[in-house]
C-alpha positions as CSV (number, residue, x, y, z in Angstrom):
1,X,-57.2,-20.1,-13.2
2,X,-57.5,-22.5,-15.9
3,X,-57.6,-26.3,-15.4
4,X,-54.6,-26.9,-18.0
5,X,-52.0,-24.3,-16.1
6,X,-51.6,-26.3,-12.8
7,X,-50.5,-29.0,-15.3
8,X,-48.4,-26.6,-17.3
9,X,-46.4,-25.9,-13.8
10,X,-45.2,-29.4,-13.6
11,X,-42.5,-28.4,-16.4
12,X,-40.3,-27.0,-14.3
13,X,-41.1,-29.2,-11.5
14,X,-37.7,-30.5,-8.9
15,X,-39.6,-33.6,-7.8
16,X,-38.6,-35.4,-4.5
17,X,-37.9,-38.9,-5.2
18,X,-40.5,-41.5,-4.1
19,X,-39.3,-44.5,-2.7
20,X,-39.1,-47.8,-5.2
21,X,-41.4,-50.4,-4.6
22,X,-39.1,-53.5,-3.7
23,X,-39.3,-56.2,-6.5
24,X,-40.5,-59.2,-4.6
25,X,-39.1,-62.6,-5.1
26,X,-40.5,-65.1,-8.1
27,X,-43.2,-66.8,-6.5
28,X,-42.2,-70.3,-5.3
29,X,-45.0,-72.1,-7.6
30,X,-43.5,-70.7,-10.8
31,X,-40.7,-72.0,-12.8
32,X,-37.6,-69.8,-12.5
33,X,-36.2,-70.5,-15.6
34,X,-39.4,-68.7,-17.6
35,X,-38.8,-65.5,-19.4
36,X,-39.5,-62.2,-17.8
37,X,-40.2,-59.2,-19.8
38,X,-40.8,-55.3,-18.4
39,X,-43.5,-53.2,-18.2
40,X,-42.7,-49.7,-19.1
41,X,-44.9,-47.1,-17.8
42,X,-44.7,-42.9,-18.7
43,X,-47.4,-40.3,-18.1
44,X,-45.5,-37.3,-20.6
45,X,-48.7,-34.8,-21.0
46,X,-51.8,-33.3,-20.1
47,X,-53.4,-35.8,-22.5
48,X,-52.7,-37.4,-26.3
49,X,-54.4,-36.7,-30.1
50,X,-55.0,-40.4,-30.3
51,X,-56.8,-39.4,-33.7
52,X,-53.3,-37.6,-34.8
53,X,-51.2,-40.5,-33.7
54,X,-53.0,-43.0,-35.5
55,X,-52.3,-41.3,-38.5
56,X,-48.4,-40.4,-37.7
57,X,-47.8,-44.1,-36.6
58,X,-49.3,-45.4,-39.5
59,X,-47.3,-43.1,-41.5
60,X,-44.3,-44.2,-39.4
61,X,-44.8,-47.8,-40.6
62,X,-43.6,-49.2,-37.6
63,X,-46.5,-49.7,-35.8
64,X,-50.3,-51.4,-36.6
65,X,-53.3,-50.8,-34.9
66,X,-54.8,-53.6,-33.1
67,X,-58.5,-53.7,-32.4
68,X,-60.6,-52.9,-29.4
69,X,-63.3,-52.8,-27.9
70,X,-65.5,-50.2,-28.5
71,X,-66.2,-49.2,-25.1
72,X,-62.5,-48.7,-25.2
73,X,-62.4,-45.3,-26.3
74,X,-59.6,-44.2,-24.1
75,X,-56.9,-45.9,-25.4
76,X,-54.9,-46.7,-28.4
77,X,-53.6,-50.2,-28.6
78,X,-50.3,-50.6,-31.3
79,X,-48.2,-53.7,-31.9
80,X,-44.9,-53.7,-33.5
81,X,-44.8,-55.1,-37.3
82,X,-41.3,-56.2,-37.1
83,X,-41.0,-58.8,-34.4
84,X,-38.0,-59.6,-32.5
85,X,-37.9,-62.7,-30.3
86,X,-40.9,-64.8,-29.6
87,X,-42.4,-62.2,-27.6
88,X,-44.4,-59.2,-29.5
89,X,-43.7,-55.4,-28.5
90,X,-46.9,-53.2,-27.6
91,X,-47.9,-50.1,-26.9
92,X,-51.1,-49.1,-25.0
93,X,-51.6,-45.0,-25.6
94,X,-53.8,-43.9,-23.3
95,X,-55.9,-40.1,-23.9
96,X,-55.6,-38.6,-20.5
97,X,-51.2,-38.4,-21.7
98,X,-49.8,-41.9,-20.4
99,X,-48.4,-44.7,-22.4
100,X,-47.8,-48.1,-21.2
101,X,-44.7,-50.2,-23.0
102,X,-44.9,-54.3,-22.9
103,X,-41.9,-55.8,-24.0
104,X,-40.5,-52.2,-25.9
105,X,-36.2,-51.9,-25.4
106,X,-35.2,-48.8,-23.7
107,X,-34.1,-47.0,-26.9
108,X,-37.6,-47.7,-28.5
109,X,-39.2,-46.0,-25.7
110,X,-37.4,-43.4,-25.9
111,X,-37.8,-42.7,-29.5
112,X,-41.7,-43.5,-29.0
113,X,-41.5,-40.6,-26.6
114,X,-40.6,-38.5,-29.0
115,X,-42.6,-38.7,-31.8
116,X,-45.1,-38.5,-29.3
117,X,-44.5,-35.1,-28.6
118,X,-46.0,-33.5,-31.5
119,X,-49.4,-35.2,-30.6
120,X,-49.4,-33.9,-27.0
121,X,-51.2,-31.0,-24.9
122,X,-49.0,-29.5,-22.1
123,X,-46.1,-31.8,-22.3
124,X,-44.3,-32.8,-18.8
125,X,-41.0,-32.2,-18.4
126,X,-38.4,-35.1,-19.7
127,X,-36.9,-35.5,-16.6
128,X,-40.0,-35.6,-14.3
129,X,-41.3,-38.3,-17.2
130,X,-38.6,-40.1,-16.3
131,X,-38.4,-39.8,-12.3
132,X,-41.9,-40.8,-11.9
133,X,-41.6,-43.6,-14.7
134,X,-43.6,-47.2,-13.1
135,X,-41.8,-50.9,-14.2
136,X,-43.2,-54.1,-13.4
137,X,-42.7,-57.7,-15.2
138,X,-44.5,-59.9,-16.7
139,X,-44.4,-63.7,-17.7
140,X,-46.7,-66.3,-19.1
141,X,-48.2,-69.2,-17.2
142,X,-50.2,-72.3,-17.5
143,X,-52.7,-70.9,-14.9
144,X,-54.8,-68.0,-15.1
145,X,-54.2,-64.5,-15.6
146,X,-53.4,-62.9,-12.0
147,X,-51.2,-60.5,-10.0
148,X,-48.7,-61.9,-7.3
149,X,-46.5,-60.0,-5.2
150,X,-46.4,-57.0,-8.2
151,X,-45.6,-59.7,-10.8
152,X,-47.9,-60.2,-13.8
153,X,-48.9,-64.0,-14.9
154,X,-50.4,-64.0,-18.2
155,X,-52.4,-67.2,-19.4
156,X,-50.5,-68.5,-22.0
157,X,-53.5,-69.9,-24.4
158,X,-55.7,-67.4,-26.4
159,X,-55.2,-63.8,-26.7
160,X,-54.2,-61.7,-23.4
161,X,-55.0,-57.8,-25.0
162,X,-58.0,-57.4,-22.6
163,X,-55.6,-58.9,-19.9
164,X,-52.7,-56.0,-20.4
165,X,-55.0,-53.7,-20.9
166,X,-56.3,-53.7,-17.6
167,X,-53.0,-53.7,-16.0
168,X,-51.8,-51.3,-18.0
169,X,-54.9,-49.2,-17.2
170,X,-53.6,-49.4,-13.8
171,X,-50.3,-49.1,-14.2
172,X,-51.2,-45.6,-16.3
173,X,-53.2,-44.3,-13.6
174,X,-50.5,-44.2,-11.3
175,X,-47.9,-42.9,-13.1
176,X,-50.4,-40.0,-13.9
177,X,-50.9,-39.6,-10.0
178,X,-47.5,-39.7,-9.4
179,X,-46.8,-36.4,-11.8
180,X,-49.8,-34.9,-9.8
181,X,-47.9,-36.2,-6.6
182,X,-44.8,-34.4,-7.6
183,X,-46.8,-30.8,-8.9
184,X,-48.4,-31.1,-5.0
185,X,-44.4,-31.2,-3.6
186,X,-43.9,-27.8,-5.8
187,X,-46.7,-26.7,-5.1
188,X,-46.1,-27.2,-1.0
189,X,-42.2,-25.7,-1.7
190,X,-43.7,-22.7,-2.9
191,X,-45.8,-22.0,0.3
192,X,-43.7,-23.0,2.5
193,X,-42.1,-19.7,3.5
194,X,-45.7,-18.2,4.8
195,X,-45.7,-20.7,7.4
196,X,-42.1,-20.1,8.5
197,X,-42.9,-16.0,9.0
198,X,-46.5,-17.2,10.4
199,X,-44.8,-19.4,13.0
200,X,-42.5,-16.0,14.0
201,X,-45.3,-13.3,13.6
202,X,-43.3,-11.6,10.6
203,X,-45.5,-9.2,8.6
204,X,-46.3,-11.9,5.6
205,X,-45.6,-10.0,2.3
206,X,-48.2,-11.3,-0.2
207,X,-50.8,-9.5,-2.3
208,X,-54.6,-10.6,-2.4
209,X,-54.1,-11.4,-6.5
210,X,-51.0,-13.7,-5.5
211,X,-53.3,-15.9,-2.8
212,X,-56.0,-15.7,-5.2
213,X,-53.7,-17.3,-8.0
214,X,-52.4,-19.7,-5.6
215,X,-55.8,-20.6,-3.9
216,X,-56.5,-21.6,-8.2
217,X,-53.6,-23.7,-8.5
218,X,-54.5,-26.1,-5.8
219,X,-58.3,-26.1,-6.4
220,X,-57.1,-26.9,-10.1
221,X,-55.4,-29.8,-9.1
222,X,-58.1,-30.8,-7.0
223,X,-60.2,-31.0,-9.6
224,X,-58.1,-33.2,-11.7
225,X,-57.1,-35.4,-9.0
226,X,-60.8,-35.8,-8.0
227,X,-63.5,-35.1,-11.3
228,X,-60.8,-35.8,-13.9
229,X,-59.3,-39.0,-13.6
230,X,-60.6,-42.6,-12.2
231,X,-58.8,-42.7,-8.9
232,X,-61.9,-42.7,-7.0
233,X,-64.0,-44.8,-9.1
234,X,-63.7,-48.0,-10.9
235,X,-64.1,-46.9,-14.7
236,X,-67.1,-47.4,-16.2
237,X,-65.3,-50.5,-18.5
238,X,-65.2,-52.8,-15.6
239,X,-68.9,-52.8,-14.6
240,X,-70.1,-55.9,-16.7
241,X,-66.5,-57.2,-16.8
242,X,-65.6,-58.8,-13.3
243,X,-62.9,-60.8,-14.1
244,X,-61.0,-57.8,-15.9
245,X,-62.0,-55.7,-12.9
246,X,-60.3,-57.8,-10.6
247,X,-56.9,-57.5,-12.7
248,X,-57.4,-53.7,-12.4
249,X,-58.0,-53.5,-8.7
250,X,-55.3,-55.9,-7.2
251,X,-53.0,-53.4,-9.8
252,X,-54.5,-50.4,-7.9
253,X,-54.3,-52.1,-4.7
254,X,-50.3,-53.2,-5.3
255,X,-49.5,-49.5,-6.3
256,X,-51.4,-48.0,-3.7
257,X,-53.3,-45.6,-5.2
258,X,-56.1,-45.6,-3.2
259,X,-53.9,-44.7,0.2
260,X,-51.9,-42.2,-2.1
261,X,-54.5,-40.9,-3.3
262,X,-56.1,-39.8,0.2
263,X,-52.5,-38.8,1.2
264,X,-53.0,-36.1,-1.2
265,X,-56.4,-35.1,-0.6
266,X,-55.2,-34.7,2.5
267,X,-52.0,-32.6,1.7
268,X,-54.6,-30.2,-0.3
269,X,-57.0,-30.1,2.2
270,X,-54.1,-28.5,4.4
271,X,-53.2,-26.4,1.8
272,X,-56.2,-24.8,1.1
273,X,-56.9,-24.1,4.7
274,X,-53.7,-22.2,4.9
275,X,-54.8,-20.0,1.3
276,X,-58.5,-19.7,3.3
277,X,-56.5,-18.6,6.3
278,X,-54.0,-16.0,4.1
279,X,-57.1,-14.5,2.5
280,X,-59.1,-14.0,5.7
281,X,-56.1,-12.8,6.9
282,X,-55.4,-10.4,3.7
283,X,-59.0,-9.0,3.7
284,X,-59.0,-8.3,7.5
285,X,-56.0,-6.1,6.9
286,X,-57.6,-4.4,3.9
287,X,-60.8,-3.6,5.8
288,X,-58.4,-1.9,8.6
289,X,-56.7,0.0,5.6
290,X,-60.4,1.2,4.5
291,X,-61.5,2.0,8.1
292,X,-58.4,4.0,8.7
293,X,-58.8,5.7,6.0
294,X,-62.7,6.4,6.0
295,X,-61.5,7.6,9.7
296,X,-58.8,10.1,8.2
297,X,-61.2,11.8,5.6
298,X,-64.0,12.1,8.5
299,X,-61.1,13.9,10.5
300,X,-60.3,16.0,7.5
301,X,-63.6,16.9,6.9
302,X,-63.9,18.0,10.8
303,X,-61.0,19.9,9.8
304,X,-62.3,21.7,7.6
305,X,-65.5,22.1,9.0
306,X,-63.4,23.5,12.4
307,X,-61.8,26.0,10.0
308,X,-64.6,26.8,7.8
309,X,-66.5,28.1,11.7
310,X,-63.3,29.8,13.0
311,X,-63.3,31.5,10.2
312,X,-66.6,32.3,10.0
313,X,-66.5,33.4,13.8
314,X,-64.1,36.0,13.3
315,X,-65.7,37.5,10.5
316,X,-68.8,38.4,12.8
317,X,-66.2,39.0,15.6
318,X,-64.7,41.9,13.5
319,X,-67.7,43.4,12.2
């Protein structure tokens, strides 16, 4: 089973709605009458041609590349050449297939998501993209750059790219865990009638190949949930960076990815126990079939051993 197919089955994916994180209040020590703006987050793919994008945004016009870091080989960081308002519009296009939106209008999202298509391995479907879709807000303050309550306070003075791109890292993160989150929920759907005929003692009608296929799904996921992305570690960015770190862990922390991220462990670790179960289960039955039927050719044999000396017995009978 390869690694990309367990991503491939989150196409067609009917994902059970999470419940929205309640927008708290405006905290009391900021001014209410300061301008909010979203923050837009998609996981659409598998993961991104960043190198490809580059080159089709730049083509596109509408777009220029701001510079990074170049420990910041993950991510693609694009600001928007026409400005409207004092606020600028960017884009923060992460490789592992998530992009983060400060300040974009719905219908520029949108039409971002589609050009990004063509620059995408093992697309999501549109409408999981959009169920499992993360929004927070943002403003600028005279204090320093911090998380309260889910909002984002940006210092105001000097540049803030480092800033948004550590929430954003965040923010991307669990979006992508959330379209893992919804391929577990299939993938639990799909099971779920083996336990019902377990629980009654029905005859469970599944071949050895299908538990081996599905015993691959899950141990794929498992693998992307827990080699493949950063939800168990702090990425290797942060380490000499600890005021940047601390952005990136209260986002964690504020969209629980460390408890949902267990949660799901969890739910796998259940799931493969049932597949071990099914397959002990599966091979017990097949090495009844193979006794049964070494049993049958030994009586055959007996058979025609019983024949072949009846036979032979009359024969020296009649002579």
């Amino acid at each position: 089973m390869s690694l990309g197919n367990i991503q491939s089955k989150v196409s067609p994916l009917q994902a059970k709605r999470r419940v929205t994180r309640k927008k708290p209040s405006m905290a009391a020590e900021e001014d209410s009458t300061q301008d909010w703006w979203s923050v837009v987050a998609y996981s659409t793919a598998e993961e991104y041609d960043l190198n490809g994008l580059i080159d089709g945004l730049n083509r596109q016009g509408l777009y220029q590349q701001s510079a990074v870091s170049e420990d910041m080989n993950d991510v693609l960081h694009m600001c928007a050449k026409y400005q409207v308002g004092r606020e600028p519009r960017e884009v923060y296009f992460f490789s592992e297939g998530s992009v983060v939106f400060w300040n974009v209008p719905e219908i520029e999202q949108q039409a971002v998501l589609k050009f990004l298509k063509d620059y995408e391995t093992n697309s999501y479907d549109e409408s999981i993209v959009s169920e499992e879709k993360e929004v927070m807000e943002y403003l600028y303050t005279d204090n320093k750059t911090r998380l309260i309550s889910g909002q984002i306070m940006l210092n105001s003075e000097g540049s803030t790219d480092l800033e948004k791109y550590a929430f954003s890292n965040g923010i991307a993160l669990s979006v992508k865990l959330a379209i893992w989150e919804a391929s577990l929920e299939k993938y639990v759907d799909s099971i779920e009638w083996i336990t019902e005929e377990m629980k009654i003692g029905k005859k469970i009608s599944i071949t050895r190949d299908q538990v081996f296929q599905k015993s691959g799904e899950i141990f794929a996921l498992r693998h992307l949930i827990n080699l493949c992305s950063d939800l168990l570690d702090t990425p290797d960015f942060y380490w000499d960076k600890q005021n940047l770190e601390a952005l990136y862990r209260k986002t964690c922390n504020y969209l629980i990815i460390t408890k949902r991220t267990k949660v799901l462990n969890e739910k796998i670790n259940h799931c493969c126990e049932l597949m071990e179960l099914l397959s002990g289960h599966l091979n017990d039955r097949h090495h009844v079939r193979l006794e049964l039927m070494i049993i049958a050719l030994i009586m055959v044999e007996v058979g025609f051993e019983i024949l072949h000396f009846t036979r032979n017995l009359l024969t020296t009978g009649g002579i």
